[in-house]
N, C-alpha and C positions, 0 to 999 in steps of 0.2 A: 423892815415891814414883814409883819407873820404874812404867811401864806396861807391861807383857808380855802380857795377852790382848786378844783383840780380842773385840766382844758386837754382834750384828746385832740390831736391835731391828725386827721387822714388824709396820706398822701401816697405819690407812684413808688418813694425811697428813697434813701439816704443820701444819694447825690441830690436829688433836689430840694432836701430840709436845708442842704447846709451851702451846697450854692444858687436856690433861691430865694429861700425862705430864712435863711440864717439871721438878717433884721429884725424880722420880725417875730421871730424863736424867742431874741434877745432879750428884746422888750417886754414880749409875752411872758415872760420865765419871773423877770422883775416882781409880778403879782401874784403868778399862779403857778404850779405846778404842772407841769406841760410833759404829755407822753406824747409821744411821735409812734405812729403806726404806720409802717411800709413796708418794704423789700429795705434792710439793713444788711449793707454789706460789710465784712468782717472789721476792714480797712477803715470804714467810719466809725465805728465804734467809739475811740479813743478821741477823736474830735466830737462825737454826741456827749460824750460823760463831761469833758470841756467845757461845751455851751450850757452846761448843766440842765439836759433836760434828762427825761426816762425817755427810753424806746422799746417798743413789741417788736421783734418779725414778724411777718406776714409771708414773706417768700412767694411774694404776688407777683406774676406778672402780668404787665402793666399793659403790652404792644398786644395782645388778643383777649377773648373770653375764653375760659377755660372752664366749666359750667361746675362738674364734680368738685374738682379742687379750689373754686371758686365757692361755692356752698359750705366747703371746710374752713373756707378762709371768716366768712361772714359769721359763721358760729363763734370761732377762738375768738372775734373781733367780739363779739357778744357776749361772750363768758368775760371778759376784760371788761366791759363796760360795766354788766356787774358788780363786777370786786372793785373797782374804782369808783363810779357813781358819780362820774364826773358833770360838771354843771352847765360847760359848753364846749361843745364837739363842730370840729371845723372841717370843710372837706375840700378840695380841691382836685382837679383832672379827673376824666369821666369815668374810670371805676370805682374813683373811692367816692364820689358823686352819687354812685347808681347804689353802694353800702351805706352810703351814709344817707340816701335816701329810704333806703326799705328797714334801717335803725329805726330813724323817724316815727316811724308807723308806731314803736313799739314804745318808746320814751318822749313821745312827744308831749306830753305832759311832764315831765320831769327833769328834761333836759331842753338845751336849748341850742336848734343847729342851724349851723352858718355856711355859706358855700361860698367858693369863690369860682366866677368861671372864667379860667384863665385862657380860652379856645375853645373854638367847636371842635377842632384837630381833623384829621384823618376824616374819621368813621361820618362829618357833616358832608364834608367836600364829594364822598364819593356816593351819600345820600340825594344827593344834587342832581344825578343823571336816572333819582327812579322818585316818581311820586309815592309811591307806595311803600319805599325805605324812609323817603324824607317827614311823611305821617306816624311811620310807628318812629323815628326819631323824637319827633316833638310830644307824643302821647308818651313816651319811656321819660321823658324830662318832664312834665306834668304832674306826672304819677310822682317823680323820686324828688321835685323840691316843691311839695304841698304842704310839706309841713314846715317845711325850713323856717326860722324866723327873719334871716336875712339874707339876701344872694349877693355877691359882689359882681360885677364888671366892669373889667377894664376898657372896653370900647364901646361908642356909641352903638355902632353896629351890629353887636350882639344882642348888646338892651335892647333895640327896637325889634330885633328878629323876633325874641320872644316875648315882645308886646303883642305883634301882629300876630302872632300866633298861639296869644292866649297862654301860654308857656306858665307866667307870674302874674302877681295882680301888684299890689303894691308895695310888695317884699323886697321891692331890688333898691340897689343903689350903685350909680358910676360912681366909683375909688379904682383907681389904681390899684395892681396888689401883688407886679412885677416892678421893682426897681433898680439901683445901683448905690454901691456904695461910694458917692463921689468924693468922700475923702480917701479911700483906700484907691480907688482907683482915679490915677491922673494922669495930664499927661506927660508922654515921653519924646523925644527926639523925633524928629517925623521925618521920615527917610526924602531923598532927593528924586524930581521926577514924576511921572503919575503910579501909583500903586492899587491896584484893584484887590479889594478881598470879601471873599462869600465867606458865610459861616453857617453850618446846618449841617442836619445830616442825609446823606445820598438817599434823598428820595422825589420823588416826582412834584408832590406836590409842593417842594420851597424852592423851585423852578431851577433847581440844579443842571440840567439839561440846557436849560435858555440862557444860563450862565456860560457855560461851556462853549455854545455854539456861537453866542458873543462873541465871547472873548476871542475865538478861532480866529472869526472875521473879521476883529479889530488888529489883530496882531500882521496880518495879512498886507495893512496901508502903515499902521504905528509899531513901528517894529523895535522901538523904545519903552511905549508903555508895557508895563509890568501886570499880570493879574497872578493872583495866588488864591488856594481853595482849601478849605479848615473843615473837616467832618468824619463823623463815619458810617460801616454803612448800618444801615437799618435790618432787625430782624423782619420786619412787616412785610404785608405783600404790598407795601405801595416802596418799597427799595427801587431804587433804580436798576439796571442790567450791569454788572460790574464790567464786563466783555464794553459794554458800550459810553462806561461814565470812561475806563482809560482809555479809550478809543480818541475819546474828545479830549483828552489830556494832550497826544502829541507831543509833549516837549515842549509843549508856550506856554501852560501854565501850573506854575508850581504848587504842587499836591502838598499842606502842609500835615497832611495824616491828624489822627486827633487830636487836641492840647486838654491835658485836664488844665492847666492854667494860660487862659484863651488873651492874656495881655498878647504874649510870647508870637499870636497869633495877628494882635492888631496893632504890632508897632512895626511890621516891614510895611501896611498898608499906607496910605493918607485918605483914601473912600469906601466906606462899607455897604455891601450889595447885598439885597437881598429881594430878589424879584418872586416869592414867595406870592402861591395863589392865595390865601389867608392867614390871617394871625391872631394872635389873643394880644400879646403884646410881646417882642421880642428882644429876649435879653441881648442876644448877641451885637443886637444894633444899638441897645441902649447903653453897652459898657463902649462901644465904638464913640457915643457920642461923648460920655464921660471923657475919653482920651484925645478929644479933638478930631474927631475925623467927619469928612462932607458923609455924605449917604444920599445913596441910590435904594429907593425900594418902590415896591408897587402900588400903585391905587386902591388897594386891599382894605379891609376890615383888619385893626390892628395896627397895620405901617400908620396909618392916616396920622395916628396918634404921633407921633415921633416925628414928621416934615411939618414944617411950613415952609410951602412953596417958593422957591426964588431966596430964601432965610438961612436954613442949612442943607438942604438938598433938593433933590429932584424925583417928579415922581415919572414912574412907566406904566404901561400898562403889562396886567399878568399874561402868564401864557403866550407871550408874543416878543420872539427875540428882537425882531426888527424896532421894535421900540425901545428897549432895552440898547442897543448897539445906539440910540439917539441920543438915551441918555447919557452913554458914556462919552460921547461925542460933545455932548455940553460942557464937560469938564474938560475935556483935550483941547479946545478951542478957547476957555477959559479959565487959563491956570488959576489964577491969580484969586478964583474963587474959593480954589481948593481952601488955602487958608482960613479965611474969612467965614466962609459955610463953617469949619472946624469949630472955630472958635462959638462962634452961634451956639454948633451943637451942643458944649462942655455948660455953655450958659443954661440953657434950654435942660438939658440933662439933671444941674442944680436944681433950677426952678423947682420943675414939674415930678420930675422921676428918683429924686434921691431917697435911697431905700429906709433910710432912718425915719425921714417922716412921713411917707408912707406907710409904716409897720406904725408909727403913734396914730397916725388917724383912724386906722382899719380898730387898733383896740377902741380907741375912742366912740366907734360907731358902734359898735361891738357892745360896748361899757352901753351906752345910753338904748339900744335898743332890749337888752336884757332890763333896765331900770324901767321902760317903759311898760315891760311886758308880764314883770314881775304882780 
């Protein structure tokens, strides 16, 4: 099939085109000519040329606003659109969001952009404790997806936030647009016992601390069960205190430092935790459910997506270890669920979340809103 469009795809970089977006790269690639713009690290390179896409640096970073070198960054992204003159430009995570919103402004006749909001992240959560942060939040997303032709979201919960808040009119649609690849990933031998494992990185807000202080307490009566902990730390000011995250290590639970390949990480488990105060949707828990594992996560925006109750897991409430130590407690007293919830999840994981047709549907909406709009 010739190739005749070309698709800019804006993203945080090269770790995330290719372990989260890599499906969907795939499929995209099939039709169109597909550039990737991020933070490209050298090490990816030979895997992008691979998947056969193009990529720009950007050498963005992603974790603050950097205002000057940020202005630099929006112009080269602009001299590229340019010379390219590409037909539909994709955007994802809030700063290629807030560039790919003020592009808009200038090609919105010409091109055609698409966003996907994969989380409020950080900068919503800590907009929460000021009305007057949480206003210019919703006025800054107003402004940057007015022109957009379509918005993705992965959770109810985010769609209706900016219903209620005026945010979109009738540009959005629930898809999916975090998945897994359930044939590549499957599962493996599931160890003996109970096994706890967090995955994130050390920061406050994916309730890393309430993990910690759990597990402390459980180990304290269950001096059998097993908990383990996959991350690392965050440059952001929401990082946890590293004096205080080993603190709460002690010796009961085993620190497995980063995995760039996070199997390695969820086959000493059989339950995946993740008492996170929000989410967009979380891979770490959706490749857990790929490999058969129960899960524990929170009542959250995001998790919701991933349990059903009493099916393959359990929910907690955030911010509150004490309930978290209940949860775990449900599975100590019901082994037998472990299993079962597992298996649930691997189903559930096929269904709903496998990254192949997810990446066909997103084009597909993609294809038909452009045909419509044409």
């Amino acid at each position: 099939m010739k190739k005749t469009r070309d698709i800019i795809v804006l993203g945080p970089n090269s770790f995330s085109f290719l372990n989260f977006r890599y499906d969907f790269l795939y499929e995209l690639k099939k039709k169109y000519n597909v550039y990737v713009v991020g933070d490209i690290e050298n090490f990816h390179i030979k895997k992008l040329k691979k998947l056969g896409v193009k990529f720009f640096n950007t050498k963005m970073n992603n974790s603050k606003i950097e205002i000057i070198k940020d202005i630099f960054i929006f112009f080269k992204i602009l001299k590229l659109i340019i010379k390219v003159k590409p037909k539909i430009i994709i955007s994802y995570t809030i700063k290629s969001n807030l560039i790919g919103g003020f592009l808009s402004y200038f090609f919105f006749k010409k091109i055609y952009f698409f966003s996907f909001i994969t989380g409020l992240g950080n900068i919503y959560l800590s907009c929460k404790e000021s009305s007057i942060k949480k206003k210019i939040f919703f006025l800054l997303y107003r402004l940057i997806l007015k022109k957009y032709a379509l918005i993705f979201f992965q959770n109810k919960d985010d769609l209706k936030l900016f219903k209620i808040n005026r945010i979109i009119n009738n540009n959005s649609k629930l898809n999916y647009v975090t998945g897994v690849n359930t044939k590549n990933i499957k599962p493996l031998k599931h160890p003996r016992g109970i096994n706890f494992l967090m995955i994130s990185r050390i920061i406050k807000n994916k309730g890393v601390f309430e993990y910690l202080l759990a597990a402390n307490l459980i180990k304290k009566k269950y001096k059998n069960v097993n908990f383990y902990f996959a991350g690392k730390f965050d440059n952001s000011s929401y990082a946890l205190n590293k004096n205080k995250f080993y603190n709460l290590l002690k010796n009961k639970i085993n620190y497995l430092g980063w995995k760039t390949n996070i199997k390695d990480a969820i086959k000493k488990c059989n339950i995946v935790v993740l008492p996170s105060y929000r989410e967009g949707l979380p891979r770490s828990v959706l490749e857990g459910m790929a490999m058969e594992k129960a899960i524990l996560v929170s009542n959250v925006a995001g998790c919701r997506e991933l349990v059903k109750k009493n099916y393959n897991g359990f929910f907690v409430k955030a911010r509150n270890y004490k309930s978290l130590i209940g949860g775990m407690k449900k599975f100590i007293s019901n082994k037998k669920k472990i299993s079962s919830f597992g298996k649930r999840s691997r189903m559930l994981a096929i269904k709903k979340f496998d990254s192949k047709k997810i990446a066909k549907e997103i084009i597909k909406n993609i294809e038909k809103c452009v045909a419509y709009q044409a």
